[in-house]
N, C-alpha and C positions, 0 to 999 in steps of 0.2 A: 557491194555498197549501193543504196538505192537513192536518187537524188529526189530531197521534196520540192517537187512542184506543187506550187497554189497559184491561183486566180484568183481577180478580183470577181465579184460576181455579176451578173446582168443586175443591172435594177429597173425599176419604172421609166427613170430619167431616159434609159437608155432605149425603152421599147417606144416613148414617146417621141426621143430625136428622130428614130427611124420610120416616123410617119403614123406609128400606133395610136388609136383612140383611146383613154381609159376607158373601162369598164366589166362587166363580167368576165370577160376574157384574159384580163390581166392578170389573174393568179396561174393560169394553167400554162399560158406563155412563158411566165416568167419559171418554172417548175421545170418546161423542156427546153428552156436558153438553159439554163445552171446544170441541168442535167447533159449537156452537152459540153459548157462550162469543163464538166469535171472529167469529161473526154479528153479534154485536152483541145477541144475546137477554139478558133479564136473568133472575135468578137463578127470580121466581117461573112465568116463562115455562116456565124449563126444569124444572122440578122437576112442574107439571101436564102436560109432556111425559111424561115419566118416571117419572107417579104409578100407571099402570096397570099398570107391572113389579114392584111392591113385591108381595111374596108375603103371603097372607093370615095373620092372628095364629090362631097355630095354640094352642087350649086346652092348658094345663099341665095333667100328671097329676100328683094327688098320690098318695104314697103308700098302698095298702092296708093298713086296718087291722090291730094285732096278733093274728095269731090268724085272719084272713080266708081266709087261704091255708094249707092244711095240708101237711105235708110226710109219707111215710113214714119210717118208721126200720128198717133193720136190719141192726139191733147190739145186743148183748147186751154188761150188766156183767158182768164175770167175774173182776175182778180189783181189790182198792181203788182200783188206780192209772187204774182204767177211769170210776170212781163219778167223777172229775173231770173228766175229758174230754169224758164224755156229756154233761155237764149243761152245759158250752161247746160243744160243739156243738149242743144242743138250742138256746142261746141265740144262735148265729151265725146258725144257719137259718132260725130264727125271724124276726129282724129281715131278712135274706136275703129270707125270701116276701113282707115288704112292698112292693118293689119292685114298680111298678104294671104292669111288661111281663109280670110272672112269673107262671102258672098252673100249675105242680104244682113238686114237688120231691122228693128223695129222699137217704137217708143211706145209705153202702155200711160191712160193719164196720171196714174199716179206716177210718175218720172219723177226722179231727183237726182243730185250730182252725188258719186258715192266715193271720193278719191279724186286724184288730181286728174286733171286734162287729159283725156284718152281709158279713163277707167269706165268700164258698163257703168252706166247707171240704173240705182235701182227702179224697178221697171223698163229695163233696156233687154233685148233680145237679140242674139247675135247667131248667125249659124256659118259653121266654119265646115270646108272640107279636110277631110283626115286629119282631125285637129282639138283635139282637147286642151280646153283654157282654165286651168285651176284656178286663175283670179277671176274667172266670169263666173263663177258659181260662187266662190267669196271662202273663205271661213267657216261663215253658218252652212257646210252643206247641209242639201237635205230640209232646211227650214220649211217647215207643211204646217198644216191643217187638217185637222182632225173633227167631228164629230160622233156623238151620240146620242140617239131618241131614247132617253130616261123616261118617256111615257107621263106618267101623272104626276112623278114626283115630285113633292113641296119642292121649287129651287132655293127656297134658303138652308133646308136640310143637304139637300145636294151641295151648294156651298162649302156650309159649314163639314161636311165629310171631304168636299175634294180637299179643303184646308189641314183637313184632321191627318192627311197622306200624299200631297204632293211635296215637293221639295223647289222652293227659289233660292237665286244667289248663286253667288259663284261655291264652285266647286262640288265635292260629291256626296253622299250619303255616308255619315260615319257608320263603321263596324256593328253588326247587331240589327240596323234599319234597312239595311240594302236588300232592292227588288233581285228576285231571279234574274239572270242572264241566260238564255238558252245556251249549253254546252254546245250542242250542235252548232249555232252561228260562233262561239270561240273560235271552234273548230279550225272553221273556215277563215277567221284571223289569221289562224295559225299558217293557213297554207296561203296566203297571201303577204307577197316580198313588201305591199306598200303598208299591214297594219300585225305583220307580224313583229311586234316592238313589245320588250316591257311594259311601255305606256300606254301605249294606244288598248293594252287586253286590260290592264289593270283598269284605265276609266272605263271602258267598254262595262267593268264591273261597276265600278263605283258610282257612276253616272245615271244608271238607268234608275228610271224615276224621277228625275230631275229637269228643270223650266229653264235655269240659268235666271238671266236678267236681261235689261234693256225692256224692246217690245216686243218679249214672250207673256203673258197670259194664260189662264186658265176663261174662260167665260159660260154663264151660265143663264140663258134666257127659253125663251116659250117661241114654237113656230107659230106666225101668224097664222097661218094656212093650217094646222092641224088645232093648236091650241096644248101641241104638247111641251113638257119638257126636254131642255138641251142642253149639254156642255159639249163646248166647243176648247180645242189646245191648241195651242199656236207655242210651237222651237222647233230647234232642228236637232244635229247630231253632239251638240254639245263637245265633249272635250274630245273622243273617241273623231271625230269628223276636225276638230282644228288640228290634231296631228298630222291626218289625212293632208290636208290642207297644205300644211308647211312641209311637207314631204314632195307633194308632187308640184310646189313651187318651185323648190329648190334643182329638181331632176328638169320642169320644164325651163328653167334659167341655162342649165347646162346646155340642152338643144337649141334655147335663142341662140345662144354665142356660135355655136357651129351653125344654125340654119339661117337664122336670121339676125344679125348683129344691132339693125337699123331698128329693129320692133319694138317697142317701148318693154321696159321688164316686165310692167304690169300685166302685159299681153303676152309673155311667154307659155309656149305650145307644149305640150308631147304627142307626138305624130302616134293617130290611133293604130296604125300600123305593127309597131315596133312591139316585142315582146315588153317593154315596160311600157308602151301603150294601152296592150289590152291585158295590162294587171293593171292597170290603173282603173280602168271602166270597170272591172273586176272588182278592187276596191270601193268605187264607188255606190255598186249595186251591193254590196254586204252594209256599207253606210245605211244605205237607204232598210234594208231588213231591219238593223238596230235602231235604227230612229221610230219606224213604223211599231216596232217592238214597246218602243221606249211610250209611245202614245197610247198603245194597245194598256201598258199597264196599270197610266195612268187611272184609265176611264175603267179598268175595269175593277181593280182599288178603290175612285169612288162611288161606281153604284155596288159594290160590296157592301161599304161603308152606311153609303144612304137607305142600305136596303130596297132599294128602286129594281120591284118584278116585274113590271110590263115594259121590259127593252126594246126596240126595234133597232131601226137600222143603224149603221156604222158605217161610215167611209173617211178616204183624206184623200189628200194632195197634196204637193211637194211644189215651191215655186221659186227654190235657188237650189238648180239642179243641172245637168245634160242629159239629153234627150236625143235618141238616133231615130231619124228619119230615111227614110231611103239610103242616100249616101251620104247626108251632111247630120253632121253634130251641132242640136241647137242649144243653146245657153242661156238659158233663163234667168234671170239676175231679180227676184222681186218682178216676176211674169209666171205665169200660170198654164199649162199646154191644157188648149182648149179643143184639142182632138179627141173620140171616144177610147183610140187604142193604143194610145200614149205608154201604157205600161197593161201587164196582165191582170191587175187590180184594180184599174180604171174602172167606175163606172156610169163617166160622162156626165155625172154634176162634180162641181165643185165649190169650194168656199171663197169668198172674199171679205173680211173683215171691214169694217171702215174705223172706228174707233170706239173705246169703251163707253159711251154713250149713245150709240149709234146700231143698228141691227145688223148682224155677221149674212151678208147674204149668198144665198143656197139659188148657184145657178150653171145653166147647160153653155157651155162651149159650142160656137159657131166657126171655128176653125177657118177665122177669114184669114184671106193673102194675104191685106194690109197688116195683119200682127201678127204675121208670120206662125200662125196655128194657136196662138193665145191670147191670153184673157189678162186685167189688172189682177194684182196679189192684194191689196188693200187701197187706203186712201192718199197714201203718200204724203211730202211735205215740204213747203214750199219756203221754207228756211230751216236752216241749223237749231239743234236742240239750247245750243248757248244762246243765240239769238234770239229764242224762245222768251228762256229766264232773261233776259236782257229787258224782252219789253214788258215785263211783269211788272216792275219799275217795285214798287213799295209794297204789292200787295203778297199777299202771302201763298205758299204750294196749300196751305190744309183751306184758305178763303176760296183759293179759285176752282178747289176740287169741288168743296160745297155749292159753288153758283155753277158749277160747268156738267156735274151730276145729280144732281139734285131727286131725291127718290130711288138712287140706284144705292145696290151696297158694294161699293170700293174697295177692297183691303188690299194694302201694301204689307207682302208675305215675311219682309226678309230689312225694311229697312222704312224710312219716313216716305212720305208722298214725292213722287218724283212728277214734277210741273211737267217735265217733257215728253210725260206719257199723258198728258190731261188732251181731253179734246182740242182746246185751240192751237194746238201745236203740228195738227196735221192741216190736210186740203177738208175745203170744204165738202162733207160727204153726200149732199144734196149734187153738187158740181161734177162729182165724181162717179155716180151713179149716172147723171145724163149721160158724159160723155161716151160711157159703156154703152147706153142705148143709141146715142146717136152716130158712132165707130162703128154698132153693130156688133161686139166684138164678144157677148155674152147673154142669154136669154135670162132672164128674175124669174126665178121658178119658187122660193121662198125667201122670208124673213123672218131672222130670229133675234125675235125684240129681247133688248139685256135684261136682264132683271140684276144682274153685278158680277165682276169679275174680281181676278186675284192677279195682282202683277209682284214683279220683286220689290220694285219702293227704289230710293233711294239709297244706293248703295254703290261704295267705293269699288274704281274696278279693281280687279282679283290681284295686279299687278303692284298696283298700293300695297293692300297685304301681304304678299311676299316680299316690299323690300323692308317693309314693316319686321318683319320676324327672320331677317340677316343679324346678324352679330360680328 
């Protein structure tokens, strides 16, 4: 006669009373506790088996004090509307440098408030030791610029071709219209833990080709300096990068609560260290492949289109991004790394946009200390988009676009004219080119005066739409 014995089995609960971490290691713990289990071992047997795998208690940092960490600034008031802005940004950065990973920082002039009390703002610069910040690069990773010297060609044919094949608005390329995806970069999805996801490969497809909305762009003007033709792209990694995004949120929230409890969410780290550290930087440079991809299509779609044969040069830049320098990770938030060797495709110009009325300027990085190795990403703005339409008061988006462009050609791709891409919604971009000259922080090597751009328009975000089509 045989007596059955059963056991209850080890679970998670019980690897976590005994001091265990979650994480990769929990399924294989839990396999030789049960497999012991069925030995017949009891629970404190297995748990002194098992006690020498718990990872040591690693000290919480707190916070640096206010004031510990200083930041530069430069930016100049120049305008009332400016006297507000600064003094939210002074106080976002401020709380910003407390953050215990953070050792320098820096304000670029186009600076704005981008989230509550303690978030980068855009044009904020932050460089952290061992220490990657998913909310200091945002969402948009990856958001660049992009050009191309089209040579002679008519820019309203260039226009009218980028229109004929890019893609604004939310979401992605229906079936049948979709750009290639390199296999090879899939691939490499594939072998990466932060965008190997159903989602993240399917937009990676669906997406390429695509501007989204807000203030992405298409632009299309003439170098003052040559006299040639240009289009200029401005987005980032669209939906394939806000997975990214909410991925390595959610991993760096796990590590605040163990490392740092005091640190504000928005400032939660993953330690570049750790093997989910560096799949994370991992991830982020396969981002950057598909975004660069995503721009390369465009432009090369429309001088297909336009039939435009005297090509020249091509480059971008990336300016909500991480960037490794010696030993610190710097984070660029709406700033520009105004160094030559920033990346292997650098090649020491870059773009700065000011607004669609305005010429996209083509210039060299002077890698000052005071901005911590970079340059402004455009004109910035010195209130809220609502506040914008607010002081519109009675006059209309199609009157102000007519008085505020006047001679250029406009097109909103995907929806009606959105006021809050209009010129007076930004900083002054006479102000904002000074203060580049007078920071030091960039050399004007060209101007490419618009001749008209394609934005998305006016249109609901993407979020409306899906609760739209619940039942």
């Amino acid at each position: 006669m045989t007596e059955d014995m059963t056991f209850d089995p080890v679970t998670g609960d019980h690897l976590k009373e005994w001091g265990h971490r979650p994480g990769k290691q929990f399924p294989d713990l839990l396999t030789r506790a049960n497999a012991m289990r069925a030995e017949g071992f009891g629970l404190v047997r297995i748990r002194q088996e098992l006690e020498g795998e718990i990872p040591p208690v690693v000290p919480t940092m707190d916070p640096h004090a206010h004031g510990a960490v200083a930041f530069h600034e430069n930016i100049d008031v120049t305008h009332p509307d400016e006297e507000d802005n600064v003094l939210k940004v002074r106080e976002t950065m401020a709380a910003l440098m407390q953050t215990p990973t953070i050792e320098a920082g820096a304000v670029m002039p186009d600076a704005c408030p981008a989230g509550p009390v303690g978030t980068i703002p855009v044009g904020g610069v932050a460089a952290a030791r061992n220490a990657i910040h998913p909310g200091m690069h945002s969402a948009d990773i990856c958001c660049s610029v992009m050009i191309t010297d089209l040579g002679n060609a008519d820019p309203k044919a260039v226009l009218d071709a980028a229109q004929s094949v890019t893609h604004f608005g939310p979401g992605g390329r229906p079936q049948g219209q979709r750009f290639t995806t390199s296999l090879k970069l899939l691939d490499a999805f594939r072998e990466n833990q932060f965008l190997n996801n159903p989602k993240s490969l399917r937009m990676a497809q669906e997406h390429m080709g695509t501007q989204g909305d807000g203030n992405h762009f298409l632009f299309v003007g003439r170098s003052r300096k040559t006299g040639r033709t240009a289009i200029v792209t401005h987005h980032g990694s669209r939906g394939p990068g806000a997975v990214l995004y909410k991925n390595g949120m959610a991993l760096a929230e796990r590590f605040r609560k163990e490392l740092s409890p005091k640190t504000r969410k928005q400032n939660a780290w993953i330690p570049a260290d750790t093997q989910e550290g560096r799949d994370y930087w991992d991830a982020l440079q396969l981002i950057r492949k598909w975004t660069k991809a995503n721009h390369n299509a465009i432009h090369q779609a429309t001088l297909e289109a336009a039939r435009a044969g005297d090509v020249g040069e091509r480059f971008w830049n990336e300016h909500n991004f991480v960037f490794k320098r010696g030993d610190l990770f710097y984070h660029g938030k709406g700033a520009t790394p105004a160094w030559d060797d920033y990346a292997q495709d650098a090649t020491g110009l870059t773009l700065i946009p000011l607004n669609m009325s305005e010429p996209v300027l083509v210039v060299r990085g002077k890698d000052a200390d005071h901005g911590l190795g970079f340059s402004p990403h455009g004109a910035g703005r010195n209130f809220s988009r609502s506040e914008h339409k607010r002081r519109m008061g009675s006059v209309t988006p199609e009157q102000m676009l007519k008085a505020e462009t006047e001679g250029l050609d406009v097109r909103f791709h995907a929806g009606g004219v959105d006021a809050s891409e209009l010129p007076s919604s930004y900083k002054s971009a006479d102000s904002v080119v000074a203060q580049i000259k007078s920071y030091d922080l960039a050399e004007i090597e060209d101007y490419i005066d618009p001749y008209g751009c394609i934005m998305a328009g006016d249109v609901p975000p993407f979020w409306k739409n899906k609760k739209k089509g619940r039942r």
